[in-house]
PDB file as gemmi writes it, atoms N, CA and C in Angstrom:
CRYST1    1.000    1.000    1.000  90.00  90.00  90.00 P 1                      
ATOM      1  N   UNK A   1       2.602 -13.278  26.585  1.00  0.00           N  
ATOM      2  CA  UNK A   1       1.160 -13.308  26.410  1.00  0.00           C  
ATOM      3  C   UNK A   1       0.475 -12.639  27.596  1.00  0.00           C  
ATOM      4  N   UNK A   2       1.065 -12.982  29.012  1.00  0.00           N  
ATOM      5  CA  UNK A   2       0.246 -12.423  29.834  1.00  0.00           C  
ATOM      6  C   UNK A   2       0.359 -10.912  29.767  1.00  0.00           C  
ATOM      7  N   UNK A   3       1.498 -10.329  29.864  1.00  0.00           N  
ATOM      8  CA  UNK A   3       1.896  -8.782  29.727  1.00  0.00           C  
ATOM      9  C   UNK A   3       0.783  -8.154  28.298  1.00  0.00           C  
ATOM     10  N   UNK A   4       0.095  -8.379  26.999  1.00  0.00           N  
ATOM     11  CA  UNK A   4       0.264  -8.215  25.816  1.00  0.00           C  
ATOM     12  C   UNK A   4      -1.785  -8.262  26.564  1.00  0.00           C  
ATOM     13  N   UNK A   5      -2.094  -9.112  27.301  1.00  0.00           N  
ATOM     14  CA  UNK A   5      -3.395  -9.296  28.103  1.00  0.00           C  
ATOM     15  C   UNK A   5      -3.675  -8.232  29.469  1.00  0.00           C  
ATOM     16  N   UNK A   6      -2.317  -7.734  30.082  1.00  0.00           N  
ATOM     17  CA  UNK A   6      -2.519  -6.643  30.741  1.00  0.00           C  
ATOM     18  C   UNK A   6      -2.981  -5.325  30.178  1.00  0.00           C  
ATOM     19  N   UNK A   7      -2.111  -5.184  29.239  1.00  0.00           N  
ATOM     20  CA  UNK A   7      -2.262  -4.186  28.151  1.00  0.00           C  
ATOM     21  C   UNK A   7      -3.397  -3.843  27.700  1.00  0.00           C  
ATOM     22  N   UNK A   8      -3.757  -4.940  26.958  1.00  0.00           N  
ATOM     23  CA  UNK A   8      -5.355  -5.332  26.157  1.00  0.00           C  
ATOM     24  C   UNK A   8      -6.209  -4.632  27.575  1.00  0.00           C  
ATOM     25  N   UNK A   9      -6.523  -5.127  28.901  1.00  0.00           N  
ATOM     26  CA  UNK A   9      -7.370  -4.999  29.619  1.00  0.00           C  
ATOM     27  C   UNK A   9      -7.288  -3.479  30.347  1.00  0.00           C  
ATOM     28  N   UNK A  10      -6.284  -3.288  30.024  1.00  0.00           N  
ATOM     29  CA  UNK A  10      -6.176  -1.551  30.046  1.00  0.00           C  
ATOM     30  C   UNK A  10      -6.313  -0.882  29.340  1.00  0.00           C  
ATOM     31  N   UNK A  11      -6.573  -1.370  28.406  1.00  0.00           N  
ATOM     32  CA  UNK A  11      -6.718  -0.158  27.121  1.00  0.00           C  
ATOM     33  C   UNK A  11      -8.558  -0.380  27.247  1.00  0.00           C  
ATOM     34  N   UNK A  12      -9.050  -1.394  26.829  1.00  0.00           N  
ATOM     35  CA  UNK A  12     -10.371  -1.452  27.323  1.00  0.00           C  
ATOM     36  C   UNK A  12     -10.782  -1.176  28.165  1.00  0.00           C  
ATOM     37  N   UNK A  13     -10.286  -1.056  29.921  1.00  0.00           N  
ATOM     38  CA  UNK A  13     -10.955  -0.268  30.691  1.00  0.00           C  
ATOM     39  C   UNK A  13     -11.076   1.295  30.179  1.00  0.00           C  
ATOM     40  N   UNK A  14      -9.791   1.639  29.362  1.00  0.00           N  
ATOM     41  CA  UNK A  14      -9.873   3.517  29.120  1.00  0.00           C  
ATOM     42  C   UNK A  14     -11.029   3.836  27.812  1.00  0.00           C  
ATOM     43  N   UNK A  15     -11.304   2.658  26.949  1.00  0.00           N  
ATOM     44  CA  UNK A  15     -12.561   2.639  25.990  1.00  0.00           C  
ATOM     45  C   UNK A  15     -13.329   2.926  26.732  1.00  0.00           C  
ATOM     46  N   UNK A  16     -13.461   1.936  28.115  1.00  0.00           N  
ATOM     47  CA  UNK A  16     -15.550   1.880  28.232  1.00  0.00           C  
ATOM     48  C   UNK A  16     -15.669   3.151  29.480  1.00  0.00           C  
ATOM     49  N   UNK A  17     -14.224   3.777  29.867  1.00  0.00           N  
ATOM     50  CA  UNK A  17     -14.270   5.008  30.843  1.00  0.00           C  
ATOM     51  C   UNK A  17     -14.800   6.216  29.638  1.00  0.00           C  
ATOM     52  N   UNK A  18     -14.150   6.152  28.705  1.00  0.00           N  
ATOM     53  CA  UNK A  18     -14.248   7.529  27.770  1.00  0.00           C  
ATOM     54  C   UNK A  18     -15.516   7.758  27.520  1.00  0.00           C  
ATOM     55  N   UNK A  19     -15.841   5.920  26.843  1.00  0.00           N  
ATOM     56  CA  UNK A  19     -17.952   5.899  26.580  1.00  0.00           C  
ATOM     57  C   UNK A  19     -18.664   5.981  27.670  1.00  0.00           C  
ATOM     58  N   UNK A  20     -18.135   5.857  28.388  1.00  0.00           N  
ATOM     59  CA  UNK A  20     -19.026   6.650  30.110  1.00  0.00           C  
ATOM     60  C   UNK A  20     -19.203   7.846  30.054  1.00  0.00           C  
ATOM     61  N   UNK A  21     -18.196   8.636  30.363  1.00  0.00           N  
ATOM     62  CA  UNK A  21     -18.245   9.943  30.475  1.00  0.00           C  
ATOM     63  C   UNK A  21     -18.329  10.731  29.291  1.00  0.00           C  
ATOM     64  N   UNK A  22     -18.714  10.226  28.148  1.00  0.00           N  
ATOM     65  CA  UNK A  22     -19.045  10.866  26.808  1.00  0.00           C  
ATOM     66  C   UNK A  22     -20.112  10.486  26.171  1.00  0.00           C  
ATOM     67  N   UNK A  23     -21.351  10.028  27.188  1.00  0.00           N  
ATOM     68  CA  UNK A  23     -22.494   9.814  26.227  1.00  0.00           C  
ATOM     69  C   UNK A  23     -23.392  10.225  25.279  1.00  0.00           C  
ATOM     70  N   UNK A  24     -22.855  11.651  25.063  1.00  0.00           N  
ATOM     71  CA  UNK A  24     -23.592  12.434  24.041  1.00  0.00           C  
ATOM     72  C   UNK A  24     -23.792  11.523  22.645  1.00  0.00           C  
ATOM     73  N   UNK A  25     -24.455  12.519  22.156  1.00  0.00           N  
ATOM     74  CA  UNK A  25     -24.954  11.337  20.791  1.00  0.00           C  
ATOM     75  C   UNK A  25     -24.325  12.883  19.243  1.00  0.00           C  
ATOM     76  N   UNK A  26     -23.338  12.782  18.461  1.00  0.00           N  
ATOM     77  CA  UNK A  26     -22.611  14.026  17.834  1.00  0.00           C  
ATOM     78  C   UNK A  26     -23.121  13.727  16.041  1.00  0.00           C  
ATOM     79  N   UNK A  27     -23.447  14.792  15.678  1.00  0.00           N  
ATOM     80  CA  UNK A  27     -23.842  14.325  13.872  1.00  0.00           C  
ATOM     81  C   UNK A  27     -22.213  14.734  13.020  1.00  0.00           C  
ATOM     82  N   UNK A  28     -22.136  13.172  12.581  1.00  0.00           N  
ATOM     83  CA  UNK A  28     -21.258  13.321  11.721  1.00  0.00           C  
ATOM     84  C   UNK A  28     -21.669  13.682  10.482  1.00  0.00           C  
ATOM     85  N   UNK A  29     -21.298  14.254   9.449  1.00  0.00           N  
ATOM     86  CA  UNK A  29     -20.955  14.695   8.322  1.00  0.00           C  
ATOM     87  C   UNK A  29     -20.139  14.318   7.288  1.00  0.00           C  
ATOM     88  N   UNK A  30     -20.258  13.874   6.269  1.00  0.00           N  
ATOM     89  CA  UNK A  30     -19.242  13.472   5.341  1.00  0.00           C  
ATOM     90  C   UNK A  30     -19.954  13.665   3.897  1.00  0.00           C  
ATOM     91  N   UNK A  31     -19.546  14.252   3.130  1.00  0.00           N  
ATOM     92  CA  UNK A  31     -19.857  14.696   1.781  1.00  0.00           C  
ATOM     93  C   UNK A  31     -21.385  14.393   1.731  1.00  0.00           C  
ATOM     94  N   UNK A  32     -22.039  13.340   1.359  1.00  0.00           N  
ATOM     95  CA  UNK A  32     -23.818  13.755   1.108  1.00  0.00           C  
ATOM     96  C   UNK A  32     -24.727  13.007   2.594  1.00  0.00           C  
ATOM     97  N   UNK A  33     -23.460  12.114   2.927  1.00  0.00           N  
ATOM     98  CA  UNK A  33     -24.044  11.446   3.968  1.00  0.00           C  
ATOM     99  C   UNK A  33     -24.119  12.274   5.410  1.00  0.00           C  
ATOM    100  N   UNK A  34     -25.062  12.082   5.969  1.00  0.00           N  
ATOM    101  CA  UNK A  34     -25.304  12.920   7.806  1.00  0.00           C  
ATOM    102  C   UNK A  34     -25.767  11.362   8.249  1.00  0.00           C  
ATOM    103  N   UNK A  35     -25.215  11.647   9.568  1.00  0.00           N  
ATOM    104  CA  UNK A  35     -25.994  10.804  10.733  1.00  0.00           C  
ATOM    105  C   UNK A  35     -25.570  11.151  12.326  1.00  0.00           C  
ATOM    106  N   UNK A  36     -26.129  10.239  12.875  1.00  0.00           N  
ATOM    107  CA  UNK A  36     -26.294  10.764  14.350  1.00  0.00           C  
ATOM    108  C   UNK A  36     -25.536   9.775  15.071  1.00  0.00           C  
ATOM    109  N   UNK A  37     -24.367  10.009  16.040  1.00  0.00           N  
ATOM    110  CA  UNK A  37     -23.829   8.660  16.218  1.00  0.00           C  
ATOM    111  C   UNK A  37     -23.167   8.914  17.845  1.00  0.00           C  
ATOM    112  N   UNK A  38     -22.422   8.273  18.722  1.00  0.00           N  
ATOM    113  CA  UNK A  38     -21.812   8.553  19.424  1.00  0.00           C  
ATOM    114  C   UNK A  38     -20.323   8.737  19.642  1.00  0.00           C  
ATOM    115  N   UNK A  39     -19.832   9.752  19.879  1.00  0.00           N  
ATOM    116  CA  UNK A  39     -18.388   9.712  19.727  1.00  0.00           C  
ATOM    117  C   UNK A  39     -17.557   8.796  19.718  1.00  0.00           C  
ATOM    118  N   UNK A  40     -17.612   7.702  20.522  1.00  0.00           N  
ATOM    119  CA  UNK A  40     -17.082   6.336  20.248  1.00  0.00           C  
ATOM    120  C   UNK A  40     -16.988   5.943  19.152  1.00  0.00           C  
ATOM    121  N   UNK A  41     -18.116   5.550  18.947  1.00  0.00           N  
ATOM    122  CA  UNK A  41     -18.101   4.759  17.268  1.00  0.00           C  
ATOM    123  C   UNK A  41     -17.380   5.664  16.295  1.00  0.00           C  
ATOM    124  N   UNK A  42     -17.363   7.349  16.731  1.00  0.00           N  
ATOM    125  CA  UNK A  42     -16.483   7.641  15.510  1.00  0.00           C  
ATOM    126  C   UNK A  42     -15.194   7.207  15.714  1.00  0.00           C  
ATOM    127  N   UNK A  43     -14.445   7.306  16.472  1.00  0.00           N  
ATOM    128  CA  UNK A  43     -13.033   7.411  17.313  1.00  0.00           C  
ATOM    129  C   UNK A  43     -12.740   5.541  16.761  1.00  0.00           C  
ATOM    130  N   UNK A  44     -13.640   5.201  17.105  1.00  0.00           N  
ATOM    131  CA  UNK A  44     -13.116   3.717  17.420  1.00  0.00           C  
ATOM    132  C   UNK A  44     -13.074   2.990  15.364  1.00  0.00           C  
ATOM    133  N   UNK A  45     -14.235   3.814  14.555  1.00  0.00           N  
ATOM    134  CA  UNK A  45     -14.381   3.922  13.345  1.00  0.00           C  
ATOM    135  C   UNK A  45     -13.055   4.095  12.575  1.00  0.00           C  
ATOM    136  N   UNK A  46     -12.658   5.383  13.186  1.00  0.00           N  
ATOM    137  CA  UNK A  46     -11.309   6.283  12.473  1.00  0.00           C  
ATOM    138  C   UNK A  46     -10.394   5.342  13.067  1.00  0.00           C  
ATOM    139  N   UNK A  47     -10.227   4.377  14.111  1.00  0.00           N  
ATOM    140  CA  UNK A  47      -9.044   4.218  14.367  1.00  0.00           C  
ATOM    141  C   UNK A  47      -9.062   2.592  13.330  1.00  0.00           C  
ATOM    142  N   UNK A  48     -10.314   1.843  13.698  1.00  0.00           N  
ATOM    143  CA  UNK A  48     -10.356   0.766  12.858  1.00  0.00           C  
ATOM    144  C   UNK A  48      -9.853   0.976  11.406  1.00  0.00           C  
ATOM    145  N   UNK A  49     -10.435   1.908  11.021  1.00  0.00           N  
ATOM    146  CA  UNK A  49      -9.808   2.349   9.454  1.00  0.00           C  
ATOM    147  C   UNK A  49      -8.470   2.589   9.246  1.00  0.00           C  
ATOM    148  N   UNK A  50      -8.063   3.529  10.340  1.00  0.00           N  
ATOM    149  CA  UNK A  50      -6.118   3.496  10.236  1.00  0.00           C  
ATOM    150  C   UNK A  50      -5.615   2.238  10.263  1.00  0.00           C  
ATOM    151  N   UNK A  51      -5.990   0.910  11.235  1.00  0.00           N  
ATOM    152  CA  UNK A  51      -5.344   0.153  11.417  1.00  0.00           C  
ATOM    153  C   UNK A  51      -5.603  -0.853  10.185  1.00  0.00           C  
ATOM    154  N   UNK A  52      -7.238  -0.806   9.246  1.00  0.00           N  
ATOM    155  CA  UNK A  52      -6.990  -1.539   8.121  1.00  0.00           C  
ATOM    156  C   UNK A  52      -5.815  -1.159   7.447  1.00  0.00           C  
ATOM    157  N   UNK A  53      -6.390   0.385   6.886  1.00  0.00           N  
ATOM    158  CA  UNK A  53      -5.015   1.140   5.954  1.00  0.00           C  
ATOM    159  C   UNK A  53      -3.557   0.438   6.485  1.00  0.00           C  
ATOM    160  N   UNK A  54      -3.039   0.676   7.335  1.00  0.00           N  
ATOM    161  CA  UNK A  54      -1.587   0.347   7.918  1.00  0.00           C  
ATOM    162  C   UNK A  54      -1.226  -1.271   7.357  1.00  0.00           C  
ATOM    163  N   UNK A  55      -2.431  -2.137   7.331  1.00  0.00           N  
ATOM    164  CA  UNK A  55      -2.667  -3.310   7.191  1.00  0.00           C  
ATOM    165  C   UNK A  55      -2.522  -3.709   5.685  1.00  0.00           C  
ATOM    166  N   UNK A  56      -2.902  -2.948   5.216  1.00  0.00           N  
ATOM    167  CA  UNK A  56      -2.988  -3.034   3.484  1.00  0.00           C  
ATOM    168  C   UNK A  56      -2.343  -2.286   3.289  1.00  0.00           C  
ATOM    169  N   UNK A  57      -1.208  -1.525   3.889  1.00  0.00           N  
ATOM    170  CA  UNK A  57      -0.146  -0.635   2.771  1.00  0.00           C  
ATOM    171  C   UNK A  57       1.235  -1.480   3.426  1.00  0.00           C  
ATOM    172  N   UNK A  58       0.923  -2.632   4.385  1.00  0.00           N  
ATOM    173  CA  UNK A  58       2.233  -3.107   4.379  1.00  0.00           C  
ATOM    174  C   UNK A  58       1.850  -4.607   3.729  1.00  0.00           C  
ATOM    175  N   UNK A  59       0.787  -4.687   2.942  1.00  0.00           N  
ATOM    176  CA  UNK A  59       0.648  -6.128   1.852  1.00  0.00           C  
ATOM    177  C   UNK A  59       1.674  -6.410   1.127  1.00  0.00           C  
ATOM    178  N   UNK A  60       2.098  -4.889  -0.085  1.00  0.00           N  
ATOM    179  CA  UNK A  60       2.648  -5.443  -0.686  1.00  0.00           C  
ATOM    180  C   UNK A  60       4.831  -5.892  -0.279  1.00  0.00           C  
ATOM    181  N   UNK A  61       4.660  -5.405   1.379  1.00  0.00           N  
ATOM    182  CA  UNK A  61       6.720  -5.969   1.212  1.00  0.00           C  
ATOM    183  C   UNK A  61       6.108  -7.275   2.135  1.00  0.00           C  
ATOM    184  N   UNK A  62       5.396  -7.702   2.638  1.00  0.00           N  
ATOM    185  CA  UNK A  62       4.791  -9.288   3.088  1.00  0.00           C  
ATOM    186  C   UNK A  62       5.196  -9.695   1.635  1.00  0.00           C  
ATOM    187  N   UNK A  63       4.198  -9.934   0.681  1.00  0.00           N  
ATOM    188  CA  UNK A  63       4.518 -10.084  -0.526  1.00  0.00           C  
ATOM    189  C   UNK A  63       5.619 -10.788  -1.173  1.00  0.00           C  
ATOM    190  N   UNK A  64       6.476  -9.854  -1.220  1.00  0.00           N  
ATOM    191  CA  UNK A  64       7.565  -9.603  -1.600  1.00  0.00           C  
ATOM    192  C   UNK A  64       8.495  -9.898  -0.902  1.00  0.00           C  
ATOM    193  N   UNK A  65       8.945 -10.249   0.912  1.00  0.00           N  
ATOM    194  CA  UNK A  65       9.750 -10.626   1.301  1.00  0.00           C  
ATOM    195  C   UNK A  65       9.361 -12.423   1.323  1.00  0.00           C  
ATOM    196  N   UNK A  66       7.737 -12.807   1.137  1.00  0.00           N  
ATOM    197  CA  UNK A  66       7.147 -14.212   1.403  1.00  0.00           C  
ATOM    198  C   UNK A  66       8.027 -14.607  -0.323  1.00  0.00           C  
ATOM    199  N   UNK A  67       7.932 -13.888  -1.616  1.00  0.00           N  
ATOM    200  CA  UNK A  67       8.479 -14.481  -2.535  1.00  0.00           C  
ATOM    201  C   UNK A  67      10.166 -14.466  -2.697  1.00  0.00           C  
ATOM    202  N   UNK A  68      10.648 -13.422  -1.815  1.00  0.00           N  
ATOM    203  CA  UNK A  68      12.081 -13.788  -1.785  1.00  0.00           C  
ATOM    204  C   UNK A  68      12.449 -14.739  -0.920  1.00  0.00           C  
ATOM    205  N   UNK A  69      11.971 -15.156   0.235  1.00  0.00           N  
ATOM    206  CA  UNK A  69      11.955 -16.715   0.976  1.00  0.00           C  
ATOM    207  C   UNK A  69      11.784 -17.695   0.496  1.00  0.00           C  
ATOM    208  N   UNK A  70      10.788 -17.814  -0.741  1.00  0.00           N  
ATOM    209  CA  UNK A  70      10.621 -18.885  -1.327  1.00  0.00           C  
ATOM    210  C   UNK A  70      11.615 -19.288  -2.356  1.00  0.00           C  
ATOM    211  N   UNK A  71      11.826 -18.334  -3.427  1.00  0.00           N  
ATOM    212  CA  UNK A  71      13.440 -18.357  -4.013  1.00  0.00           C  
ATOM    213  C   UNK A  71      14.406 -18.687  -3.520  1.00  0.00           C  
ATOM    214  N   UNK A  72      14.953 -18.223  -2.111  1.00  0.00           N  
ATOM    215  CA  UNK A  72      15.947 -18.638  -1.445  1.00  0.00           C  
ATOM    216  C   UNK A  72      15.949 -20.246  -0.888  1.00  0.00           C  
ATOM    217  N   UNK A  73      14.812 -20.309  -0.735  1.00  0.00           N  
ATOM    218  CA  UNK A  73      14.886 -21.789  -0.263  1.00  0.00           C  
ATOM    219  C   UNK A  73      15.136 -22.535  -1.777  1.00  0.00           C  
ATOM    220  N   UNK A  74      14.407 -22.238  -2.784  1.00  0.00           N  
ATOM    221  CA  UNK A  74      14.419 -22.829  -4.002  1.00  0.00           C  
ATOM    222  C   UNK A  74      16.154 -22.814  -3.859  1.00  0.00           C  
ATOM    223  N   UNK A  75      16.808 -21.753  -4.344  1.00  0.00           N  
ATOM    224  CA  UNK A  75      18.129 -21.888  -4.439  1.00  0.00           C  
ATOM    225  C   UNK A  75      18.855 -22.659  -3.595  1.00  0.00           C  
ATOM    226  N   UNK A  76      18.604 -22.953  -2.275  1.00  0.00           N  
ATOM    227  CA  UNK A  76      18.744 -23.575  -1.058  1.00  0.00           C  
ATOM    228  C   UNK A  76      19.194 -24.991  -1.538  1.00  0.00           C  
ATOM    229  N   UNK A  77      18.019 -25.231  -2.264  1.00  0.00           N  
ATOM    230  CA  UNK A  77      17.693 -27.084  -2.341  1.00  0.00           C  
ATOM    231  C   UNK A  77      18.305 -27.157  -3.492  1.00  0.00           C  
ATOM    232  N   UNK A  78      18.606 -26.028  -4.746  1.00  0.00           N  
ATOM    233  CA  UNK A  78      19.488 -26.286  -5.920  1.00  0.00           C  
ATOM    234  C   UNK A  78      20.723 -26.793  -5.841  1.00  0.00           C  
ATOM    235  N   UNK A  79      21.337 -25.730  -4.847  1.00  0.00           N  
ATOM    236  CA  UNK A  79      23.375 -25.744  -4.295  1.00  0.00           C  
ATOM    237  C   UNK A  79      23.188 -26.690  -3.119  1.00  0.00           C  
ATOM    238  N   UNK A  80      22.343 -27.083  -2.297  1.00  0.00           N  
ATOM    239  CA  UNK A  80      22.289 -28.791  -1.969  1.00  0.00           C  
ATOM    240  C   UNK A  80      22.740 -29.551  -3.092  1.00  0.00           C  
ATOM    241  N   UNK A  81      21.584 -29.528  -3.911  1.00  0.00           N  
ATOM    242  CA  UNK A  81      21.484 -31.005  -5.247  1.00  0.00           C  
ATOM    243  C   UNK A  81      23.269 -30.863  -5.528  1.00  0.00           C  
ATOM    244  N   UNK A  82      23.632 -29.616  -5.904  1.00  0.00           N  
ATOM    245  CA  UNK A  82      24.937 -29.738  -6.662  1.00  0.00           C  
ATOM    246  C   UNK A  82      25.851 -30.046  -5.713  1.00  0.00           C  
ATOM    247  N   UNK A  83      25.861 -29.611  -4.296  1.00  0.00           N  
ATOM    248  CA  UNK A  83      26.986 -29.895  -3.554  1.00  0.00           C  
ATOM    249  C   UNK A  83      26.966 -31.774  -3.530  1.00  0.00           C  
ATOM    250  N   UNK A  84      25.889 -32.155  -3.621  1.00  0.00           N  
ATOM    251  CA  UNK A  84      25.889 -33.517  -3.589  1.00  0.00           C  
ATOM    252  C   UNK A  84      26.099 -34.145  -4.447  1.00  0.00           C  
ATOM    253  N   UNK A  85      26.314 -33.556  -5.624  1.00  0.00           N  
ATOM    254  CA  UNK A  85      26.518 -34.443  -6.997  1.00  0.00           C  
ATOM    255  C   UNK A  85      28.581 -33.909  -6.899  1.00  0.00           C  
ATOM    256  N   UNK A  86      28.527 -32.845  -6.282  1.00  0.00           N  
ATOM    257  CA  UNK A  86      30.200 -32.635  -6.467  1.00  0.00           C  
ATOM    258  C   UNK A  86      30.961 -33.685  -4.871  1.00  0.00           C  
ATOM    259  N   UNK A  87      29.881 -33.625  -4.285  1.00  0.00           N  
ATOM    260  CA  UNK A  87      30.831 -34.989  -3.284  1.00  0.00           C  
ATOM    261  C   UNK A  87      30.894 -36.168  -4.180  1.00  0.00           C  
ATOM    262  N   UNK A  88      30.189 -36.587  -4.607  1.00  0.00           N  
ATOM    263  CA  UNK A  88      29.748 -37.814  -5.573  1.00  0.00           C  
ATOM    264  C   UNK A  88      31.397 -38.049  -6.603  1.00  0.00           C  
ATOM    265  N   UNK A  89      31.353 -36.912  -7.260  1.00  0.00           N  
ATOM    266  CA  UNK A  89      32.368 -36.895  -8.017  1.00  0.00           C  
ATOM    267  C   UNK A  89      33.659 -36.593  -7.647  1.00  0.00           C  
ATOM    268  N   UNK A  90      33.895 -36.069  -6.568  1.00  0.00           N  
ATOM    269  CA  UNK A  90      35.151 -36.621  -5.722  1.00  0.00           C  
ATOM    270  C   UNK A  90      35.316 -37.677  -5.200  1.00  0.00           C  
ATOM    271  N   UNK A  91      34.347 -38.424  -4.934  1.00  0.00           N  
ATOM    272  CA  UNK A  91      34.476 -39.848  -4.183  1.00  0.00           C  
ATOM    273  C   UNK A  91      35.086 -40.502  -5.795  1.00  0.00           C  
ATOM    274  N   UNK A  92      34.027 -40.314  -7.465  1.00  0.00           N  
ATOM    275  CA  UNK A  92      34.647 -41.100  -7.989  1.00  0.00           C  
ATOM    276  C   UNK A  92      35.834 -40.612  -8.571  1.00  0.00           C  
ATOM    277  N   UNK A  93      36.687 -39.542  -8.195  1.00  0.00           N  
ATOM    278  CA  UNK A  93      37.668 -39.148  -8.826  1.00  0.00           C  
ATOM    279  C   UNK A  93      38.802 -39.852  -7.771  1.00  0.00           C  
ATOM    280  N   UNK A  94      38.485 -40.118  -6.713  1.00  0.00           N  
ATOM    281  CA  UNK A  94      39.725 -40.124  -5.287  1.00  0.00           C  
ATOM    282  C   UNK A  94      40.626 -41.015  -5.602  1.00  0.00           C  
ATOM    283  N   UNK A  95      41.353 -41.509  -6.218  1.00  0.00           N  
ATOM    284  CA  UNK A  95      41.997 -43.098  -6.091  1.00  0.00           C  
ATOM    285  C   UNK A  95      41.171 -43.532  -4.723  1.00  0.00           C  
ATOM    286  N   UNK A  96      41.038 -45.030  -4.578  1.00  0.00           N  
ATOM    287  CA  UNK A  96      40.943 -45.770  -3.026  1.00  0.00           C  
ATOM    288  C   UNK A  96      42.278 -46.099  -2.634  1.00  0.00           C  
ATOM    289  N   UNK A  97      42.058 -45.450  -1.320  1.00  0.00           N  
ATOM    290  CA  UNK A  97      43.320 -45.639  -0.374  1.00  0.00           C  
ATOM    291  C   UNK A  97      43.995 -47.111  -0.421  1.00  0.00           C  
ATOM    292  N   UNK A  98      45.291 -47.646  -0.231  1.00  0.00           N  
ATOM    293  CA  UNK A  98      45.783 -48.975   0.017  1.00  0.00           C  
ATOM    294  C   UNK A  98      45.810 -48.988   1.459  1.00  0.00           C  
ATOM    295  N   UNK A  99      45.528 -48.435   2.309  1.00  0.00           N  
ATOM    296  CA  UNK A  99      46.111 -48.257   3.645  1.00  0.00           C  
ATOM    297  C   UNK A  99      46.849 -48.607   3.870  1.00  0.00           C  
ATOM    298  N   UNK A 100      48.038 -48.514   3.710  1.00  0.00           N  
ATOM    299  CA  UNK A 100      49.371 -48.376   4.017  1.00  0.00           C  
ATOM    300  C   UNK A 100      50.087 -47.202   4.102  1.00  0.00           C  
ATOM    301  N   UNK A 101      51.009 -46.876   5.311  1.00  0.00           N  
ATOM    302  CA  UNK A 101      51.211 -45.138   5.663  1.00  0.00           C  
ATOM    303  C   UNK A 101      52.296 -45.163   4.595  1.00  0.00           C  
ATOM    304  N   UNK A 102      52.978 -44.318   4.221  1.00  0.00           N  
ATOM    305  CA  UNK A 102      53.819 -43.843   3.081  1.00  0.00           C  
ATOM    306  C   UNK A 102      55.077 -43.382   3.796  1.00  0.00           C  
TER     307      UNK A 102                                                      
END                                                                             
């Protein structure tokens, strides 16, 4: 945690250095829409958006590895139940010992 907080506080000092020395104000463009913005917000825009995307194109094997965990455990607790019903039925198959060595 502390290392993962060094990190964090370095990467934010190099954010608020870049928005220092880049205070211009740049018109973005995108099909009908214009506006007036600062390079930051685009940068920091485009990157927020990659990191949703990345976020939602690894939904669906979360998904899919959360429902093969759950099966497995299901199966888990099945071959329990049976291993316990097959001790059961060796106990009543065993003869009981006389204890006496042979």
């Amino acid at each position: 945690m502390k290392f993962s907080m060094i990190v964090l506080i370095v990467l934010l000092a190099l954010v608020a250095t870049f928005a220092v020395q880049n205070p211009g104000v740049i018109t973005v463009r995108f099909l009908q829409f214009r506006g007036d913005t600062s390079l930051l917000v685009v940068i920091v825009a485009g990157f927020g958006a990659g990191v949703l995307g990345g976020w939602l194109a690894g939904l669906p094997g979360t998904f899919r590895r959360r429902s093969e965990a759950t099966a497995a455990a299901r199966r888990t607790r099945e071959l329990e139940a049976e291993i316990g019903d097959l001790k059961k039925t060796v106990e009543r198959l065993t003869p009981p010992s006389t204890g006496k060595a042979q």
